[in-house]
Every structure is written in structure tokens, then in C-alpha cells.
N, CA, C and O atoms as a Tripos MOL2 file, in Angstrom:
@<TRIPOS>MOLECULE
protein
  264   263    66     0     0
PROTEIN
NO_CHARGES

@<TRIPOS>ATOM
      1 N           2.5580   -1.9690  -61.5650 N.3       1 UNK1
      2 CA          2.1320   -0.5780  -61.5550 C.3       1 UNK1
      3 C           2.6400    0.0940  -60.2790 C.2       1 UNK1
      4 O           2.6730   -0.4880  -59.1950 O.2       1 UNK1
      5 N           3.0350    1.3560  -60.4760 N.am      2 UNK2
      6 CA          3.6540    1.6090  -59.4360 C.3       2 UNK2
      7 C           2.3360    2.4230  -58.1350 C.2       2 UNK2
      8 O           1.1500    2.6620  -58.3590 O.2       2 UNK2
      9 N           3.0610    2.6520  -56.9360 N.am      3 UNK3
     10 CA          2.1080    2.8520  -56.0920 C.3       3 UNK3
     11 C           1.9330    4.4060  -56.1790 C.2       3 UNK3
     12 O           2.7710    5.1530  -56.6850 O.2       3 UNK3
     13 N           0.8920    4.7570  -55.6930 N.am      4 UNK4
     14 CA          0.7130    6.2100  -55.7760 C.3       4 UNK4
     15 C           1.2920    6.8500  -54.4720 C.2       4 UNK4
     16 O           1.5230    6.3650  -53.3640 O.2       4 UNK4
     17 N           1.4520    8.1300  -54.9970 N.am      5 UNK5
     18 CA          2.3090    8.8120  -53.3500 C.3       5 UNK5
     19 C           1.2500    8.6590  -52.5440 C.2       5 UNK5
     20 O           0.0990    8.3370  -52.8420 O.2       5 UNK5
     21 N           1.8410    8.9790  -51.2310 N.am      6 UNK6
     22 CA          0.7560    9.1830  -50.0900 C.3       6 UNK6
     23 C           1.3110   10.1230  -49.0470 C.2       6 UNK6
     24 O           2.3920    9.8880  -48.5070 O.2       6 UNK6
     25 N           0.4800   11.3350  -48.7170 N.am      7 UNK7
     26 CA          1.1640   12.4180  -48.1230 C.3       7 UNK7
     27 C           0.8990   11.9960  -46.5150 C.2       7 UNK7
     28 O          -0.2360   11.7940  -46.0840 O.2       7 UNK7
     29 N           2.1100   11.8930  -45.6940 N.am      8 UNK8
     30 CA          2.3790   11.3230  -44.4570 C.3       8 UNK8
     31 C           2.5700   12.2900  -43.5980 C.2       8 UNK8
     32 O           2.6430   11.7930  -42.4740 O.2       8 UNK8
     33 N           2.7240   13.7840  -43.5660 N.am      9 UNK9
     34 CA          3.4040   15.0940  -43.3120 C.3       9 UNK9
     35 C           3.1370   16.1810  -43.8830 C.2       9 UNK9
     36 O           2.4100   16.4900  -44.8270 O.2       9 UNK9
     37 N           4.0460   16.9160  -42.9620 N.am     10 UNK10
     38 CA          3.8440   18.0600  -43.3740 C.3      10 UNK10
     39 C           5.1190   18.1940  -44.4330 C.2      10 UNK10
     40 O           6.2740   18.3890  -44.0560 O.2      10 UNK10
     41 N           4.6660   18.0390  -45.9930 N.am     11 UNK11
     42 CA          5.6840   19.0160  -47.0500 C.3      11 UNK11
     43 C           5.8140   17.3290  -47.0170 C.2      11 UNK11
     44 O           6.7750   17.2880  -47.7860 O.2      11 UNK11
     45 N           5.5810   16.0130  -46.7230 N.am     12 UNK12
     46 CA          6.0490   14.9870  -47.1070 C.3      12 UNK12
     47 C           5.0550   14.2120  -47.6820 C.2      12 UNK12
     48 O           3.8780   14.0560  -47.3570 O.2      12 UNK12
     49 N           6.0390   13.5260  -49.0350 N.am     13 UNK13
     50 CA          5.1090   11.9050  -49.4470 C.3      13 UNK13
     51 C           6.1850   11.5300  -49.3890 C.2      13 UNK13
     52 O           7.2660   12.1160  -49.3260 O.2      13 UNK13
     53 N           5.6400    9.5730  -49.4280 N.am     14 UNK14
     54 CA          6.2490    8.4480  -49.7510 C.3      14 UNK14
     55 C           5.3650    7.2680  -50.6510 C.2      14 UNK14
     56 O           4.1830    6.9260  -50.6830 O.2      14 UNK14
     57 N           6.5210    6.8800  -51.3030 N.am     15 UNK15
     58 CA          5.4050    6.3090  -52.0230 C.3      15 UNK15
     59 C           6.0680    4.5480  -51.6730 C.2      15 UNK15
     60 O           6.6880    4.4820  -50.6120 O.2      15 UNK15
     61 N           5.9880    3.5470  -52.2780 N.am     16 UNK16
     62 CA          6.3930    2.0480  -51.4230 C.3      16 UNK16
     63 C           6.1240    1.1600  -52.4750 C.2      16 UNK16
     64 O           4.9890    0.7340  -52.6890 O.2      16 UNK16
     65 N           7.4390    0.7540  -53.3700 N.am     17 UNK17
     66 CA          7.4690   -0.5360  -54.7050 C.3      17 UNK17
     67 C           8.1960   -1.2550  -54.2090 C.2      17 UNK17
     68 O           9.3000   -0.9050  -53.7910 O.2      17 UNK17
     69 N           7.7990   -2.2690  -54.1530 N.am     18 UNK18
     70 CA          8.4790   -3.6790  -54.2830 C.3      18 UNK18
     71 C           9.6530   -3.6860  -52.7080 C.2      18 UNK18
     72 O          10.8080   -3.9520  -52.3750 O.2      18 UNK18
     73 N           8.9620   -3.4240  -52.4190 N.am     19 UNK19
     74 CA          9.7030   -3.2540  -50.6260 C.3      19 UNK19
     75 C          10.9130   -2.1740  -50.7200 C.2      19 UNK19
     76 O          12.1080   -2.3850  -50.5180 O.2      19 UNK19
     77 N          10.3580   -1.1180  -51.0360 N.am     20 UNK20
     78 CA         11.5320    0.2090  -51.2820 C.3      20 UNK20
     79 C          10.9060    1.3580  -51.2410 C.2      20 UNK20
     80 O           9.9110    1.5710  -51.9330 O.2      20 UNK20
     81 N          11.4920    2.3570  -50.3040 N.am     21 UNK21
     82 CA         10.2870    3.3810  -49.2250 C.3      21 UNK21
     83 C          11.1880    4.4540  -50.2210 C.2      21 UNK21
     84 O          12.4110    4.3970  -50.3460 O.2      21 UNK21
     85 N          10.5150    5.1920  -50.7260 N.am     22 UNK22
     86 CA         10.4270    6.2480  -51.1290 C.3      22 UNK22
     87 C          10.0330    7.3890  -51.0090 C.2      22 UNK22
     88 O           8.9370    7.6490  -51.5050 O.2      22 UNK22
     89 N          11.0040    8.7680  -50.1130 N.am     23 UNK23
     90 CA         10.2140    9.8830  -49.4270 C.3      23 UNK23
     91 C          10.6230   10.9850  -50.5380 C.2      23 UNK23
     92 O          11.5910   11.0750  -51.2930 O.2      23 UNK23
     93 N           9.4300   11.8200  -50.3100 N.am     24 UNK24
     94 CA         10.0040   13.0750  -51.2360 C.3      24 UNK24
     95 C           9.4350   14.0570  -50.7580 C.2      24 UNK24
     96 O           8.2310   14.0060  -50.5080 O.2      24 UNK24
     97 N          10.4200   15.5370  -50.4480 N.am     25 UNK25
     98 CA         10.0420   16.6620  -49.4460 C.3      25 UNK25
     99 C          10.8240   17.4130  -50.4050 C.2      25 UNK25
    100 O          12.0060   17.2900  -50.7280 O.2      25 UNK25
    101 N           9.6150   18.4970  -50.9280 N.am     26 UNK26
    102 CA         10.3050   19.8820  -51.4800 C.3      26 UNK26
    103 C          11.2110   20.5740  -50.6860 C.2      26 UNK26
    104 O          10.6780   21.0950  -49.7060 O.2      26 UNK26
    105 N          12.4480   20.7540  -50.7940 N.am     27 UNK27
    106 CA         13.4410   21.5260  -50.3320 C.3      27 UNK27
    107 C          13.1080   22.9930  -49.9450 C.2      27 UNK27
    108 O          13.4720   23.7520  -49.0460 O.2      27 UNK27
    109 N          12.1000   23.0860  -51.2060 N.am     28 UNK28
    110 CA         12.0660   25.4060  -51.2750 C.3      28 UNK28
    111 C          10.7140   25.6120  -50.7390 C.2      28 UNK28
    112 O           9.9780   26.4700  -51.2260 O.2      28 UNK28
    113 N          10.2210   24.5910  -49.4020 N.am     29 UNK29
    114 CA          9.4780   24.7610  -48.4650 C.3      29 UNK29
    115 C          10.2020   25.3600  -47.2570 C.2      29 UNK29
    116 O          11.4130   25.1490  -47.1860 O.2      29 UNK29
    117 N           9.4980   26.2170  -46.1160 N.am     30 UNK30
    118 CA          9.8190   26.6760  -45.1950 C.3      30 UNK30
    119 C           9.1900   27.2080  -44.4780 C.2      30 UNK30
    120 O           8.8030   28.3550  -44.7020 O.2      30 UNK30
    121 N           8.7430   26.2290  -42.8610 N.am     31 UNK31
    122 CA          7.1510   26.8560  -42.0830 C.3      31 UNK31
    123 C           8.1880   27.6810  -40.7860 C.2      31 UNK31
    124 O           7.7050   27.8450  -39.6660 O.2      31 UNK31
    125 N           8.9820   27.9410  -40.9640 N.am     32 UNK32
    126 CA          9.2890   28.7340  -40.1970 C.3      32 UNK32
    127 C          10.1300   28.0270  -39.0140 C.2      32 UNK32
    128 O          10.6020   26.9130  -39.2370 O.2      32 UNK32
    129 N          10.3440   28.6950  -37.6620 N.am     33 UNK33
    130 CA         11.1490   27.4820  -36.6870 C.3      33 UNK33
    131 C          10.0840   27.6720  -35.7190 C.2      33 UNK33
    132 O           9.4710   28.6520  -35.2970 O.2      33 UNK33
    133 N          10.0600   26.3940  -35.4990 N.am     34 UNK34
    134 CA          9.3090   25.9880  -34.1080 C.3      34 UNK34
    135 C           9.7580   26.1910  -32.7940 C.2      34 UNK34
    136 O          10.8450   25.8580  -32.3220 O.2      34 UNK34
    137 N           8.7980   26.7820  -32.2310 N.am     35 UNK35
    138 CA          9.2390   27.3510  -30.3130 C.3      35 UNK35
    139 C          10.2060   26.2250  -29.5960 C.2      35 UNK35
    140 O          10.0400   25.0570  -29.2460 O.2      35 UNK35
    141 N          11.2610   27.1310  -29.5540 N.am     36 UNK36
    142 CA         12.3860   26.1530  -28.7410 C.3      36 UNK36
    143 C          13.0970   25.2230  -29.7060 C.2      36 UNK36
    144 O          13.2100   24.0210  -29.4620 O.2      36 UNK36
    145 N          13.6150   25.8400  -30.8960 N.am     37 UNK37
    146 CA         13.6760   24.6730  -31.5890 C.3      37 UNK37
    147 C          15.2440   25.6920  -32.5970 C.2      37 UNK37
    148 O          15.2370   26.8650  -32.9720 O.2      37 UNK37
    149 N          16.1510   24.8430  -32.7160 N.am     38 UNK38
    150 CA         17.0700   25.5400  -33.6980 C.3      38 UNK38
    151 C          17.2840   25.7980  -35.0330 C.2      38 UNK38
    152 O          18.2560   26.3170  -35.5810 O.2      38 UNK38
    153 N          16.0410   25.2830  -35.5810 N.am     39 UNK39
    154 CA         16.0770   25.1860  -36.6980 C.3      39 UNK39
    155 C          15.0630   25.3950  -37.6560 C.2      39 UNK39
    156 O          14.1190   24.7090  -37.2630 O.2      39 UNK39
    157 N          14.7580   25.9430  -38.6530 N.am     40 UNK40
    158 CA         13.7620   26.1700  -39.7090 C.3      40 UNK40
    159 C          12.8720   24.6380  -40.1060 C.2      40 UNK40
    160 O          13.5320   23.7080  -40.5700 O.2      40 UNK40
    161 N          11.3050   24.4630  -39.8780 N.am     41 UNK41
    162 CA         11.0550   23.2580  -40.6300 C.3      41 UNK41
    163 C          10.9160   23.4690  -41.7090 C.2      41 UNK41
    164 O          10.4350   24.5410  -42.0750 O.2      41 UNK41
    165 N          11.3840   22.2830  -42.7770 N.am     42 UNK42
    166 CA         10.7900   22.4350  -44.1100 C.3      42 UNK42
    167 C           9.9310   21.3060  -44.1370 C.2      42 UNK42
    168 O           9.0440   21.4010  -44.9850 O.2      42 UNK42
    169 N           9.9290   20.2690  -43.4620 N.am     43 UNK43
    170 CA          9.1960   19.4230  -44.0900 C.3      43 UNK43
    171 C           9.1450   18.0820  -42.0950 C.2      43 UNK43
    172 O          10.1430   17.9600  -41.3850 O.2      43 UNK43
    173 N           8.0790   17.5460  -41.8500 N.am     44 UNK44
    174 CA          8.0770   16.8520  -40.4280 C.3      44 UNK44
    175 C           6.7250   15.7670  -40.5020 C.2      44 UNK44
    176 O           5.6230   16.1700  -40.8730 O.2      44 UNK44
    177 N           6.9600   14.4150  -40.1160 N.am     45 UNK45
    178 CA          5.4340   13.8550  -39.9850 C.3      45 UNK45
    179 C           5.1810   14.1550  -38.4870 C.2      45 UNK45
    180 O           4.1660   13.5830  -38.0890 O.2      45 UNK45
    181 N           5.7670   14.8330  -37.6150 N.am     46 UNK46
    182 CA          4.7580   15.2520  -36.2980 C.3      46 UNK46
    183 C           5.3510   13.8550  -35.3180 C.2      46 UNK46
    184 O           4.9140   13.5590  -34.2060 O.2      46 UNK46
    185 N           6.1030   13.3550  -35.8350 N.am     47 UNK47
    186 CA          6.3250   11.8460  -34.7290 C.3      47 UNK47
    187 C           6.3280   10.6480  -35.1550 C.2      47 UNK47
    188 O           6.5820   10.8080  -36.3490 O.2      47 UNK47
    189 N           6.2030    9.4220  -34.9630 N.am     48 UNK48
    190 CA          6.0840    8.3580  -35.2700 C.3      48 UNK48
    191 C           4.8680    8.0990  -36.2900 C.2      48 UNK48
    192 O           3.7550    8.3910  -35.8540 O.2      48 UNK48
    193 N           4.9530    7.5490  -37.6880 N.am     49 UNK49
    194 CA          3.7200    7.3120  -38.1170 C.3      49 UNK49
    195 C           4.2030    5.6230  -38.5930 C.2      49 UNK49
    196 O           5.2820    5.0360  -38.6670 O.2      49 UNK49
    197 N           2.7740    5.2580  -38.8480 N.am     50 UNK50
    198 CA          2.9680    3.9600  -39.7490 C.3      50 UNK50
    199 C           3.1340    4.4190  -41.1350 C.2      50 UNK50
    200 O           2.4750    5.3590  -41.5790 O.2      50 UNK50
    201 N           4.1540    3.6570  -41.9470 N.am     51 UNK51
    202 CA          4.0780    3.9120  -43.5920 C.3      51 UNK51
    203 C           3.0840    2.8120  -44.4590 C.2      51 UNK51
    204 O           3.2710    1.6450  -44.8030 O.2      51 UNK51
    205 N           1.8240    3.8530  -44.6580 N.am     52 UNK52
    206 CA          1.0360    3.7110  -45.3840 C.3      52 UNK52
    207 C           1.6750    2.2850  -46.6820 C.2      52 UNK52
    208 O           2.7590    2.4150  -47.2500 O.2      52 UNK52
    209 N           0.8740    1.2110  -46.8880 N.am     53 UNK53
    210 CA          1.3280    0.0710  -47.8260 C.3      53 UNK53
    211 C           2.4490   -0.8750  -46.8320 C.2      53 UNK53
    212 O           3.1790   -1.4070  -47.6680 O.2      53 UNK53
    213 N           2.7320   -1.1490  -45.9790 N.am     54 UNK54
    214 CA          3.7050   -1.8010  -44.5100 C.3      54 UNK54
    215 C           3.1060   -2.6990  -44.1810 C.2      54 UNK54
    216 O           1.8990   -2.7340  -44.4200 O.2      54 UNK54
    217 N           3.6040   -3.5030  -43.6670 N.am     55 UNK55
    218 CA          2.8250   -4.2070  -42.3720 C.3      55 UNK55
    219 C           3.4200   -3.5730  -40.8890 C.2      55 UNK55
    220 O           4.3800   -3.9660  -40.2250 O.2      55 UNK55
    221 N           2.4780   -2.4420  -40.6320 N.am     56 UNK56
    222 CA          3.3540   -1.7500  -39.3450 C.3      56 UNK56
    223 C           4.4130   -1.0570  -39.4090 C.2      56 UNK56
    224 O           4.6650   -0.2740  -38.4920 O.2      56 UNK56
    225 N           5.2490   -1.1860  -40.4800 N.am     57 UNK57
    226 CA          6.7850   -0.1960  -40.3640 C.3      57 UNK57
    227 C           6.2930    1.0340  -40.2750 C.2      57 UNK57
    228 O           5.3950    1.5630  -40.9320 O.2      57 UNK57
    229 N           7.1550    1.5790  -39.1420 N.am     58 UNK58
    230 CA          7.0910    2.7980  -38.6460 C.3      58 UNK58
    231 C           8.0540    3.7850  -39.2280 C.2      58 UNK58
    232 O           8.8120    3.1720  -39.9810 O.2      58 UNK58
    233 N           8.4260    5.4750  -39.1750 N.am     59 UNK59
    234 CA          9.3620    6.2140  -39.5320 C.3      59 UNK59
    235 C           8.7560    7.4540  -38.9120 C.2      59 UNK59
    236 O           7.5530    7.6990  -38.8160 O.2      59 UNK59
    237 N          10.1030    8.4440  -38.3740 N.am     60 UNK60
    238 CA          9.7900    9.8000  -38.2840 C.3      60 UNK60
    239 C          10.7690   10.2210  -39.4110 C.2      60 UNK60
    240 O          11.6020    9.6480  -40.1130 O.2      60 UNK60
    241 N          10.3640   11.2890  -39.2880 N.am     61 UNK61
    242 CA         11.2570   12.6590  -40.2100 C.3      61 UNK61
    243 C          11.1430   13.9280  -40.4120 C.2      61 UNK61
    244 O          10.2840   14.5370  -41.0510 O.2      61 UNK61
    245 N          12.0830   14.3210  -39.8190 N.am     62 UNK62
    246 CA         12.0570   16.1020  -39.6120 C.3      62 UNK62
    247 C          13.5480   16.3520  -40.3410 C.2      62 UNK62
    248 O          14.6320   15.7870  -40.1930 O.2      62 UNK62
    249 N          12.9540   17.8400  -41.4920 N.am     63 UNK63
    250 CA         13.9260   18.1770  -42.0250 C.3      63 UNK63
    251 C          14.1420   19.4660  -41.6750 C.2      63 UNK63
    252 O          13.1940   19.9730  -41.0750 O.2      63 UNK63
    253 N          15.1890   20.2400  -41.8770 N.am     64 UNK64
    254 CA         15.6710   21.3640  -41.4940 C.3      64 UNK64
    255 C          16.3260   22.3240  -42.0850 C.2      64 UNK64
    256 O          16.6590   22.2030  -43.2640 O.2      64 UNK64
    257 N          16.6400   23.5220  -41.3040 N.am     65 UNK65
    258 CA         17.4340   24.0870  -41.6790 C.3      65 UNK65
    259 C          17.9330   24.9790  -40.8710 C.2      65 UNK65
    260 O          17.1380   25.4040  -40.0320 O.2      65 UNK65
    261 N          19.2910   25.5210  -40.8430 N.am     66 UNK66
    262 CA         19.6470   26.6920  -39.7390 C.3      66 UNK66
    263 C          19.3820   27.6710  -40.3160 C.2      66 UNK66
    264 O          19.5310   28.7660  -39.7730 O.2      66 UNK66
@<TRIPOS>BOND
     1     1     2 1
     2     2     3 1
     3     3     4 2
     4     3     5 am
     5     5     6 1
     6     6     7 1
     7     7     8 2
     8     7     9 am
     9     9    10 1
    10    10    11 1
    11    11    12 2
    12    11    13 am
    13    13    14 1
    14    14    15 1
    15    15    16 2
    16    15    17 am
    17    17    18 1
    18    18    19 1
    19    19    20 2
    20    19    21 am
    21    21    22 1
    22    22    23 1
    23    23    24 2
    24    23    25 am
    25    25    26 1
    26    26    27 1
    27    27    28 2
    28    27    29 am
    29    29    30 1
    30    30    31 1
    31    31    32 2
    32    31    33 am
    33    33    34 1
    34    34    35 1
    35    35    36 2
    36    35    37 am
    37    37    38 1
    38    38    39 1
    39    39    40 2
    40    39    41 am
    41    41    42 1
    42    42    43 1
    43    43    44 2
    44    43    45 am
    45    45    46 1
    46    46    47 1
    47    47    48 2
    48    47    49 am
    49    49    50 1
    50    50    51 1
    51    51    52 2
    52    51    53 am
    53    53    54 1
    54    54    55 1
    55    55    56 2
    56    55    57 am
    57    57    58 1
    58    58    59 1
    59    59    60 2
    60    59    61 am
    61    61    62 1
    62    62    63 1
    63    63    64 2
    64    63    65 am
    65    65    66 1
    66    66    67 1
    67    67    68 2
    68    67    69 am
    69    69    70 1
    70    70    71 1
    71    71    72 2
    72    71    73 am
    73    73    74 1
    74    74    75 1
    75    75    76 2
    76    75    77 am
    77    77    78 1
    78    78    79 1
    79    79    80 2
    80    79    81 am
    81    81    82 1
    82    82    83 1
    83    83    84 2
    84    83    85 am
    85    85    86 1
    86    86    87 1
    87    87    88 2
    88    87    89 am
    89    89    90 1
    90    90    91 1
    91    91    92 2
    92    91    93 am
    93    93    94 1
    94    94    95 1
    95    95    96 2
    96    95    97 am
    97    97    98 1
    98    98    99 1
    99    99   100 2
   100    99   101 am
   101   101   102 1
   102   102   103 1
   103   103   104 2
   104   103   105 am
   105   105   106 1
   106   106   107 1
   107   107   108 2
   108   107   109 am
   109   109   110 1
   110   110   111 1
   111   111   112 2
   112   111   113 am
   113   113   114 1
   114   114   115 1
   115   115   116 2
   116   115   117 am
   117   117   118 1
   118   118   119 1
   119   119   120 2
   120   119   121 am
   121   121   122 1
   122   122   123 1
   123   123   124 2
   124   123   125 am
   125   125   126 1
   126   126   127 1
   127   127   128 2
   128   127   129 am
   129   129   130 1
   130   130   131 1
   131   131   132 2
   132   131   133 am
   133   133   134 1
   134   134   135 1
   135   135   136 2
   136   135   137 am
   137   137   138 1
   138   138   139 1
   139   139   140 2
   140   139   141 am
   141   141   142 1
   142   142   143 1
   143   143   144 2
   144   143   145 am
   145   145   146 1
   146   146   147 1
   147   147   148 2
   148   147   149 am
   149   149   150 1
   150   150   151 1
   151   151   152 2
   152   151   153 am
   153   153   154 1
   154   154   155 1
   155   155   156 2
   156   155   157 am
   157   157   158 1
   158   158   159 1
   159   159   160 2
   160   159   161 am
   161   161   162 1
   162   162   163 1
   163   163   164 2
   164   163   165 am
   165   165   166 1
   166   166   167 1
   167   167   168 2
   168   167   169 am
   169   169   170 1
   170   170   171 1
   171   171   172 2
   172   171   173 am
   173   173   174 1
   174   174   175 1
   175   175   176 2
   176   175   177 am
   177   177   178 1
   178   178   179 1
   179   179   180 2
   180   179   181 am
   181   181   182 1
   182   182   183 1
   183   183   184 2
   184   183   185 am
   185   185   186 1
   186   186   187 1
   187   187   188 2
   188   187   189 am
   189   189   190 1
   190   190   191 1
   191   191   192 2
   192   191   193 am
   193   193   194 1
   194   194   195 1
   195   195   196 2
   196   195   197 am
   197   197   198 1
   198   198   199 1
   199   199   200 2
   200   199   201 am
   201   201   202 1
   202   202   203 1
   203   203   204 2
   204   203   205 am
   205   205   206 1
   206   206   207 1
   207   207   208 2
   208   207   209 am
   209   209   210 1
   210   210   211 1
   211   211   212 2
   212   211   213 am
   213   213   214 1
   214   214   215 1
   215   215   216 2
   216   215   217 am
   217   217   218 1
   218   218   219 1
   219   219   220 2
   220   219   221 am
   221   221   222 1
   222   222   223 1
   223   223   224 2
   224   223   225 am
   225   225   226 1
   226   226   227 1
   227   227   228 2
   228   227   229 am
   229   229   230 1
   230   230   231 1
   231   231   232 2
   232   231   233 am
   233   233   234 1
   234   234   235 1
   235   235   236 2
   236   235   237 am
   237   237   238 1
   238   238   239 1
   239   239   240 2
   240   239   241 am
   241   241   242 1
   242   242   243 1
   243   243   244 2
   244   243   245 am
   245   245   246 1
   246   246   247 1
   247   247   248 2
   248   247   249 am
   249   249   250 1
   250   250   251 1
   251   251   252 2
   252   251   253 am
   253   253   254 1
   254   254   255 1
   255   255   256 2
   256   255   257 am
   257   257   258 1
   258   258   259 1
   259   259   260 2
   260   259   261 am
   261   261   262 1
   262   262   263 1
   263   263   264 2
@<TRIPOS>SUBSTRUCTURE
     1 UNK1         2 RESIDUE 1 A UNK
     2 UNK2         6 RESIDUE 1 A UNK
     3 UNK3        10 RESIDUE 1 A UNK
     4 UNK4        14 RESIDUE 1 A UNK
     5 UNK5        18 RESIDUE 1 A UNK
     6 UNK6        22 RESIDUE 1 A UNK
     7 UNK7        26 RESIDUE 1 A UNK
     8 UNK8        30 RESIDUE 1 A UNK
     9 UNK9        34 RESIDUE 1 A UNK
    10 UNK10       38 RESIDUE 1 A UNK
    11 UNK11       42 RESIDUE 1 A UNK
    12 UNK12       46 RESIDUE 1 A UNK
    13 UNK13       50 RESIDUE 1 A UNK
    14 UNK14       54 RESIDUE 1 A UNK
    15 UNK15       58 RESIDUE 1 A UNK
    16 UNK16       62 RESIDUE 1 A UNK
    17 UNK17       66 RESIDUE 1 A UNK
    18 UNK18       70 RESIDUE 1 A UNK
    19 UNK19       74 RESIDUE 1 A UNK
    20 UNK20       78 RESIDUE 1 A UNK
    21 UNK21       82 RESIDUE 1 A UNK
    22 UNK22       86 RESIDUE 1 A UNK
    23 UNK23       90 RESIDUE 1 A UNK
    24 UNK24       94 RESIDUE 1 A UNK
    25 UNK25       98 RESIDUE 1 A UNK
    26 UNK26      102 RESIDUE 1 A UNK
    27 UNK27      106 RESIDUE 1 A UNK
    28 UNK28      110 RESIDUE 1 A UNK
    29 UNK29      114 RESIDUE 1 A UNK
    30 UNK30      118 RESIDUE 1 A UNK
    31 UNK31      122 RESIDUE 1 A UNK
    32 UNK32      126 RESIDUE 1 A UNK
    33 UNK33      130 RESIDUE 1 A UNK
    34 UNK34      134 RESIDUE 1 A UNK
    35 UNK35      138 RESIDUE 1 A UNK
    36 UNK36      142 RESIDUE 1 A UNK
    37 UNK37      146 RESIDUE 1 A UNK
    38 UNK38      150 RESIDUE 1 A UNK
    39 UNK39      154 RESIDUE 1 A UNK
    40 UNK40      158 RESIDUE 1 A UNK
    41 UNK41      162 RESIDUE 1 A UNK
    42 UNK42      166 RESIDUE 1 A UNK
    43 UNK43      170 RESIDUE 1 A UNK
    44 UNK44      174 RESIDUE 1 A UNK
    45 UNK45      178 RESIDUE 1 A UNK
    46 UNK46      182 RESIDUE 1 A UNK
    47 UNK47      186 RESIDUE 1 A UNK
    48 UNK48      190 RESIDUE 1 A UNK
    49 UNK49      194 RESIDUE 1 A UNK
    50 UNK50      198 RESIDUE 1 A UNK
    51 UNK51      202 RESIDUE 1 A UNK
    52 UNK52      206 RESIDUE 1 A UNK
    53 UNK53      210 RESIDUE 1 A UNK
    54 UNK54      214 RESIDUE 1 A UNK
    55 UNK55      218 RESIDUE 1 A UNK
    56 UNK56      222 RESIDUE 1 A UNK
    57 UNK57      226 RESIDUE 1 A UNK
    58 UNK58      230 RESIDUE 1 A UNK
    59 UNK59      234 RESIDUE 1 A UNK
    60 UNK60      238 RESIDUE 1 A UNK
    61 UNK61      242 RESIDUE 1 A UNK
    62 UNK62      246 RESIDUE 1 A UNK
    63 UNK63      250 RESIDUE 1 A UNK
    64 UNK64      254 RESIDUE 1 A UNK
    65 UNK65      258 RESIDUE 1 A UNK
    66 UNK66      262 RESIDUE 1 A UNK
């Protein structure tokens, strides 16, 4: 059975079968650009997180746009 998503972020899930990380971030999101920053976020977990279903594996991810 497969695993259920789990929202890790902002605009992000991942979901985790059979040792295979699966992220999914709506594209036709857009929070605007962050102070000091070049680029539009669409989608960010804020920094280092653990991925939920791991033993410990870690990931960031910030997506963008100009």
C-alpha cells in the first residue's frame, strides 16, 4: 500500500515507497520574493528537515522563480 503524502513545506509534499522519495510542489504557486532574495518562492521547507518515513534522511528545497 502506498504511503500517504506528508506536507514538509511550504507548497510541498513527499511521499516515501519502497526507498524512493517522492516530492511534489504545485508549480502555479507563488508567495512572492523574499527580502534580499532574487527570486519568487513557489514552494521551500524553511531549511533542513528530516523526511518523514527515514531513518534520519535529511533534505532542503527551495523552488523558484525570476
Amino acid at each position: 500500500m502506498p504511503e500517504k503524502a506528508t506536507v514538509v513545506g511550504e507548497n510541498i509534499e513527499v511521499t516515501v515507497n519502497d526507498n524512493k522519495l517522492t516530492i511534489e510542489v504545485d508549480l502555479a504557486q507563488d508567495f512572492g520574493r523574499p527580502e534580499g532574495k532574487a527570486m519568487n518562492r513557489i514552494a521551500s521547507t524553511g531549511g533542513f528537515i528530516v523526511i518523514p518515513g527515514t531513518d534520519g534522511v535529511r533534505m532542503q528545497v527551495f523552488v523558484g522563480r525570476k
